[in-house]
C-alpha positions as CSV (number, residue, x, y, z in Angstrom):
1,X,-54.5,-16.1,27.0
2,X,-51.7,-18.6,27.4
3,X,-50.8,-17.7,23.6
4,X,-50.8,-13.9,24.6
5,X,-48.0,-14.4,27.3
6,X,-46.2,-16.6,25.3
7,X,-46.0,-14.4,22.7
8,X,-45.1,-11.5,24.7
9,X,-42.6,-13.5,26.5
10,X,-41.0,-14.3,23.5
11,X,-40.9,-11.1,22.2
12,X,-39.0,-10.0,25.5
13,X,-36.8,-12.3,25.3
14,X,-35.4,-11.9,22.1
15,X,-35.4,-7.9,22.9
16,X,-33.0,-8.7,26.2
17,X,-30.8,-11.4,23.7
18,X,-30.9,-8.5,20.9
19,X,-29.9,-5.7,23.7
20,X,-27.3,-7.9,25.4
21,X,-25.1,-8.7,21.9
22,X,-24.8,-4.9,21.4
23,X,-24.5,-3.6,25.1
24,X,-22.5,-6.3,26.9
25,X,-19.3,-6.2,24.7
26,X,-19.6,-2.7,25.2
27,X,-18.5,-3.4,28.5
28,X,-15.8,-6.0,27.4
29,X,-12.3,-4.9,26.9
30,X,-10.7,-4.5,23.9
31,X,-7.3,-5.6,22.2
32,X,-4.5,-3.9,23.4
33,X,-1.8,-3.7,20.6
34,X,2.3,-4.8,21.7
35,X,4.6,-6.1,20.2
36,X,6.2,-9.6,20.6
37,X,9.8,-9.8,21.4
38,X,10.1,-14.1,21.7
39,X,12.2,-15.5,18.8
40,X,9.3,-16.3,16.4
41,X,8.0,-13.1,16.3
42,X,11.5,-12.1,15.8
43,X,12.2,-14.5,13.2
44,X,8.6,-14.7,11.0
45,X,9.2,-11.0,10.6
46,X,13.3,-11.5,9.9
47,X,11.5,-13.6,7.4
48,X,9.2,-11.7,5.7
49,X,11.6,-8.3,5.6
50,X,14.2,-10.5,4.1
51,X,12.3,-12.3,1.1
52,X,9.9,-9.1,0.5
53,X,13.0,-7.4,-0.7
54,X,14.0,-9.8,-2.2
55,X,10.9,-9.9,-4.3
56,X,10.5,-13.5,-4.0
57,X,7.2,-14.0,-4.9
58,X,7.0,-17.7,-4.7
59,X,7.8,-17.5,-0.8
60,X,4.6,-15.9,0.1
61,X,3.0,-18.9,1.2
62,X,5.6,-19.8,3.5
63,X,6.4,-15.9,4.3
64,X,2.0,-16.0,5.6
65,X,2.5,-19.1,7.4
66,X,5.3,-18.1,9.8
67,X,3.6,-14.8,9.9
68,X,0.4,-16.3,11.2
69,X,2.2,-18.8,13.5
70,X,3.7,-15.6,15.2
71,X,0.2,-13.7,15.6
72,X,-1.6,-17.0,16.9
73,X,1.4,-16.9,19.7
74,X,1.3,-12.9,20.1
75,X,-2.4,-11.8,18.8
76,X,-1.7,-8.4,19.9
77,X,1.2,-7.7,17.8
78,X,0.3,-4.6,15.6
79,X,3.3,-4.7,13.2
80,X,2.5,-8.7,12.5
81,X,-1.3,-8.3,11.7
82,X,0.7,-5.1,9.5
83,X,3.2,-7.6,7.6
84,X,0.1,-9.8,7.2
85,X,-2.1,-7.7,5.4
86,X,1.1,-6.7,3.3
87,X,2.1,-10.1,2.1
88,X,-1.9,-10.6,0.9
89,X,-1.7,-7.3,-0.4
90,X,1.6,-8.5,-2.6
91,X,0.0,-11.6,-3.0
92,X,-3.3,-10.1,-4.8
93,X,-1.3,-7.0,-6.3
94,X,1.2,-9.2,-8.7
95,X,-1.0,-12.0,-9.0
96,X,-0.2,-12.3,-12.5
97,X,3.3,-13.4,-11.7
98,X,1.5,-16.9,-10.3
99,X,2.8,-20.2,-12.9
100,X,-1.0,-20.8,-13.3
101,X,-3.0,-18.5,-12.4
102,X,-6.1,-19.1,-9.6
103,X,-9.4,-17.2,-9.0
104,X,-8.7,-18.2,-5.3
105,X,-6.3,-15.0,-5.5
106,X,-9.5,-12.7,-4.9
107,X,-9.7,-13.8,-1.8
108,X,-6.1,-11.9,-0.5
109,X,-8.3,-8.7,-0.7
110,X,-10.9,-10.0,1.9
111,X,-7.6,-10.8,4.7
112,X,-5.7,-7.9,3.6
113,X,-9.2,-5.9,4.8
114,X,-9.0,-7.7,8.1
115,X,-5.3,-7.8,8.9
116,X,-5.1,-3.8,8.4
117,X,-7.9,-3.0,10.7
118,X,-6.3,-5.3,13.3
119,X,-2.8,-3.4,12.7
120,X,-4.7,0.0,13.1
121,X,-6.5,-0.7,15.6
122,X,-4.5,-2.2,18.0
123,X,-1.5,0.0,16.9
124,X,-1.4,2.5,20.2
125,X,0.1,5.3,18.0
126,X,-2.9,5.1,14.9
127,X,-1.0,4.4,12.3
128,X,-3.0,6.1,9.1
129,X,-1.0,4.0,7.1
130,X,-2.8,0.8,8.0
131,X,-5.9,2.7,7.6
132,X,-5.2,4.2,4.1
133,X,-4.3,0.6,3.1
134,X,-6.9,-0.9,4.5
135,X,-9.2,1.5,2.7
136,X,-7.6,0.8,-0.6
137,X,-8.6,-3.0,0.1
138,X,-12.0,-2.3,1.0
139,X,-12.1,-0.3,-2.5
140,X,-10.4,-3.5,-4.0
141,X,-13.3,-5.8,-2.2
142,X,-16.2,-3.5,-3.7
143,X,-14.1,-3.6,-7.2
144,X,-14.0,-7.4,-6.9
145,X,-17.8,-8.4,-5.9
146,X,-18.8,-5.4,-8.2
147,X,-20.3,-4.1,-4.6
148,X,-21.0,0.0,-5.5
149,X,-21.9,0.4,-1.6
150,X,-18.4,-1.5,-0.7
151,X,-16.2,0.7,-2.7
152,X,-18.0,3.9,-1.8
153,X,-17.3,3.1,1.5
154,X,-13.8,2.4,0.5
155,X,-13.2,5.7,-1.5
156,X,-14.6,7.6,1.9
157,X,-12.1,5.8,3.9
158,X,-9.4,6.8,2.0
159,X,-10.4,10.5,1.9
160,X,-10.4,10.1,6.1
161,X,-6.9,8.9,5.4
162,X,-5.2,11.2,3.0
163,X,-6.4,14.2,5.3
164,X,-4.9,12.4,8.1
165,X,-1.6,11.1,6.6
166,X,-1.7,13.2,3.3
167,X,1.9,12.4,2.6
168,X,1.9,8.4,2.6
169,X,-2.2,8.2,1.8
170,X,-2.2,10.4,-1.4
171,X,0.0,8.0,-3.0
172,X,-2.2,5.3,-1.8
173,X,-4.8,6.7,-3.0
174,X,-3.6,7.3,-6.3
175,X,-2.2,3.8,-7.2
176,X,-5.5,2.6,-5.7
177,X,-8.1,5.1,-8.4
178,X,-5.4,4.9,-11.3
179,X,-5.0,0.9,-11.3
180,X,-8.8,1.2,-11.4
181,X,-9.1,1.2,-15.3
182,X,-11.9,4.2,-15.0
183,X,-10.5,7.2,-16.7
184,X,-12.1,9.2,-14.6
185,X,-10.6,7.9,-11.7
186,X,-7.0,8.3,-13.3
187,X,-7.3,12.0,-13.8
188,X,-8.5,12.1,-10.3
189,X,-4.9,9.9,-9.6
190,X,-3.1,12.3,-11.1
191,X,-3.8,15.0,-9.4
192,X,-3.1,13.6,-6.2
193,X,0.2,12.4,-7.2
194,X,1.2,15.8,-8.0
195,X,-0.5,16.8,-4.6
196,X,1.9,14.6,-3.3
197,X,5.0,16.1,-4.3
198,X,3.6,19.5,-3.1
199,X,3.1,17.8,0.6
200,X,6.5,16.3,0.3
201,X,8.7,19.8,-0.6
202,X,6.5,22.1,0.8
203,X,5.0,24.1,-2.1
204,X,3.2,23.8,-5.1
205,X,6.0,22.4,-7.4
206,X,6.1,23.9,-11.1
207,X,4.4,20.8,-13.3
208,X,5.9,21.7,-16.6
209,X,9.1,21.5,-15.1
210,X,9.8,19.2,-12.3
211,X,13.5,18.4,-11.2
212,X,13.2,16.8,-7.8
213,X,16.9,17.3,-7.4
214,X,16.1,20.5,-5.4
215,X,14.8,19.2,-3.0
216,X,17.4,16.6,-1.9
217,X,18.2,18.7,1.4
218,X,14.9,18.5,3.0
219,X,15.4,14.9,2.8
220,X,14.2,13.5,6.4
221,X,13.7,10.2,7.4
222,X,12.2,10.8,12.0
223,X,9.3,12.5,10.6
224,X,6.4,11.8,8.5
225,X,8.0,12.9,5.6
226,X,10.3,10.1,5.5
227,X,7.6,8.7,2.5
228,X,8.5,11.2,0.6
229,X,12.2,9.8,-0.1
230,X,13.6,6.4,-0.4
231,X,14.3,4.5,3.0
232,X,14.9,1.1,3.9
233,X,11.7,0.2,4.0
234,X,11.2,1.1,0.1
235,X,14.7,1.4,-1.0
236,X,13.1,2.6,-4.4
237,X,10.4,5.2,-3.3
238,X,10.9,7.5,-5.3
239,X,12.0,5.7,-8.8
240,X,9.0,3.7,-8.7
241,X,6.4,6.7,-7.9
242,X,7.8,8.7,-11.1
243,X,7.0,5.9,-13.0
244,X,4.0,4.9,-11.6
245,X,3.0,9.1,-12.5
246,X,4.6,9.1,-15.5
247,X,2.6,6.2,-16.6
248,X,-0.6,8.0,-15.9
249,X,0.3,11.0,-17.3
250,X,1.2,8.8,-20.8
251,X,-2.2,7.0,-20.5
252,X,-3.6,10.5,-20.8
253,X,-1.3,11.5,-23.6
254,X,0.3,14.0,-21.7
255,X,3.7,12.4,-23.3
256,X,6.8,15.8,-23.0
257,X,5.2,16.0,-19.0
258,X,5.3,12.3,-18.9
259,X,8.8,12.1,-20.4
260,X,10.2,15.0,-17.6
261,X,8.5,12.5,-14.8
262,X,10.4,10.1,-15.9
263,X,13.7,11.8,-16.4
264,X,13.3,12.8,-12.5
265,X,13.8,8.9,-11.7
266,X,17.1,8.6,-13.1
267,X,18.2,11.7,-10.9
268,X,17.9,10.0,-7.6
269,X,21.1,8.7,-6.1
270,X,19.9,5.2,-6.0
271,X,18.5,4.9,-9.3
272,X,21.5,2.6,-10.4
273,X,20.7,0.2,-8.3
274,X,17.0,-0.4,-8.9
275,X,15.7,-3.2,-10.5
276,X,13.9,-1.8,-13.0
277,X,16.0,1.0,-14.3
278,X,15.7,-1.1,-17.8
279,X,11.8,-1.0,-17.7
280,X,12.3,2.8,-16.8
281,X,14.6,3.6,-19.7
282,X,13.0,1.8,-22.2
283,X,9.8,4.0,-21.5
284,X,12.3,7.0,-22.3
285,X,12.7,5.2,-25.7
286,X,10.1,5.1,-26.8
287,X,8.3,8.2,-25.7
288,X,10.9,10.1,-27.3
289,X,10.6,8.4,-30.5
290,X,6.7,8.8,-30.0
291,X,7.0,12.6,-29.9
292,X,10.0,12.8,-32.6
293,X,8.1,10.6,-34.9
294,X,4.8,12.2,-34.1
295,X,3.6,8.6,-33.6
296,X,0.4,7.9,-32.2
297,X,0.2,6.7,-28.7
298,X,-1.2,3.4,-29.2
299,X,1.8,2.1,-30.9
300,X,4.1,2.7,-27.4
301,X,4.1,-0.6,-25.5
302,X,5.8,-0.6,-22.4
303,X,7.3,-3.6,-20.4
304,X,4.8,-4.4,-17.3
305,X,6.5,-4.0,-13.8
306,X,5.5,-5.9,-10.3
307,X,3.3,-3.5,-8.4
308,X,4.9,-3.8,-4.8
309,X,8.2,-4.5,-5.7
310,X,8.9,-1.5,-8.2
311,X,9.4,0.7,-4.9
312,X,10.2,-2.0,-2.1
313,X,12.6,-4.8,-4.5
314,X,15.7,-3.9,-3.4
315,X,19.6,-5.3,-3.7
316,X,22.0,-6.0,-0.8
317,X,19.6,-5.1,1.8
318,X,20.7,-6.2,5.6
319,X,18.1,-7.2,7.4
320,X,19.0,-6.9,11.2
321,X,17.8,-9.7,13.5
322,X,15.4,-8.0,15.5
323,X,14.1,-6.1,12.5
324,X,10.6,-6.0,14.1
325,X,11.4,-4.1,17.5
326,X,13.1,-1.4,15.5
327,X,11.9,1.9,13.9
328,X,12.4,3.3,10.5
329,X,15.1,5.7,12.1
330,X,17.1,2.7,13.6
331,X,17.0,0.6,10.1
332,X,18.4,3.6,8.1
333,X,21.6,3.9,10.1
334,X,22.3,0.1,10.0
């Protein structure tokens, strides 16, 4: 009998324990997001806004460490956990620029994962920026741990996020499926990319014969469009996603379509400046000589380019002091 009652005491008990870790922090409250104003929250981001541009690589592990200093003082600060998840997003994304490079790399995907849902959620505006990049980690996870149930979560993520920010999340979407190596996955790319532009100008642009020039007008940097264009945040938007395309579109061997992405880069009024004009024109090259020579594809080698910086690397950038208080619309008139 005295086994009976234990048992059933037992039982209860670990029912109330069970029912208490999921209903009590129900009852808890949660994170409110705000953002720090003391100086080093002011000065990790100053920081990390200054060497990001700058594309300097080699700072990241200082760049995460002032970062991280400022979050442990302010751990409600949206836009930190944000930076956070970008720097081991840039840390993961051009890996390959490391001296020697370290398996320990993988594990930028996992904290990129954690510091985008913190942004997003504590953000009091939802930013669907967060959560389409946090969805692109969580595919990069799944990719990583060859998890299937991982990146399926992941790739539903990211659909939540393109419908609910289809101007910035298709081309994170894109970059995401088309780095993937799956064929499949690139044609899927593609298509969102051109999706893109449609989002961006308003209508279903003409594929065969893009000029992007048309469009300069609607240029608009207060609204959500302001992705669709080059701001200070990514001084080379628009170079870099033409390239990014137009490598796609060569990789399916699509090559005049490809070669008229690419021309669109050299339209846009800061195309001069952007570091890698020379990687973009020696694509040109040699796609035209490709087509001219009716060569075959696999003989076109093209000069690699940094993932984050081919949009964000940008030259004589200010970077005001209280950079992290201020909104897009405030950077582009300093």
């Amino acid at each position: 009998m005295k086994n009976i009652i234990y048992i059933i005491t037992s039982i209860f008990i670990i029912v109330l324990m069970t029912s208490c870790a999921k209903i009590i922090p129900s009852f808890t409250s949660s994170k409110k997001g705000k953002l720090c104003t003391t100086e080093k929250c002011m000065q990790a981001d100053h920081f990390f806004w200054e060497n990001y541009h700058a594309g300097n690589y080699d700072k990241i592990p200082e760049i995460l460490n002032q970062l991280k200093a400022a979050y442990l003082s302010a751990p409600n600060d949206y836009r930190l956990a944000a930076h956070i998840g970008f720097t081991h997003a840039w840390a993961l994304n051009e890996s390959h620029r490391l001296k020697k490079r370290s398996a320990l790399a993988i594990d930028h995907a996992a904290l990129a994962v954690k510091y985008f849902d913190e942004a997003f959620k504590l953000n009091p505006d939802k930013d669907w920026r967060y959560f389409g990049f946090y969805a692109s980690f969580i595919l990069a996870e799944g990719s990583i741990h060859n998890d299937m149930k991982r990146q399926t979560e992941g790739y539903f993520n990211m659909k939540k996020a393109v419908r609910k920010y289809p101007e910035f999340n298709l081309f994170t979407s894109a970059y995401t499926l088309g780095m993937s190596g799956d064929p499949k996955r690139r044609k899927e790319a593609i298509e969102q990319l051109w999706e893109n532009i449609d989002k961006c100008v308003g209508k279903k642009v003409d594929r065969s014969n893009l000029d992007y020039r048309k469009y300069a007008d609607q240029k608009e940097i207060n609204t959500r469009q302001s992705t669709c264009w080059n701001t200070w945040i990514a001084p080379h938007n628009l170079e870099g996603f033409m390239m990014i395309l137009g490598d796609m579109l060569v990789e399916e061997n699509d090559l005049d379509t490809a070669l008229m992405v690419y021309k669109n880069a050299t339209y846009i009024e800061e195309y001069e400046r952007w570091d890698y004009k020379e990687h973009l024109e020696d694509r040109i090259r040699q796609i035209e000589q490709t087509i001219d020579l009716k060569q075959q594809i696999g003989d076109v080698k093209f000069m690699p380019f940094d993932g984050c910086m081919v949009c964000h690397q940008g030259r004589d950038l200010s970077t005001p002091n209280n950079v992290h208080t201020l909104t897009l619309q405030t950077l582009e008139m300093n």
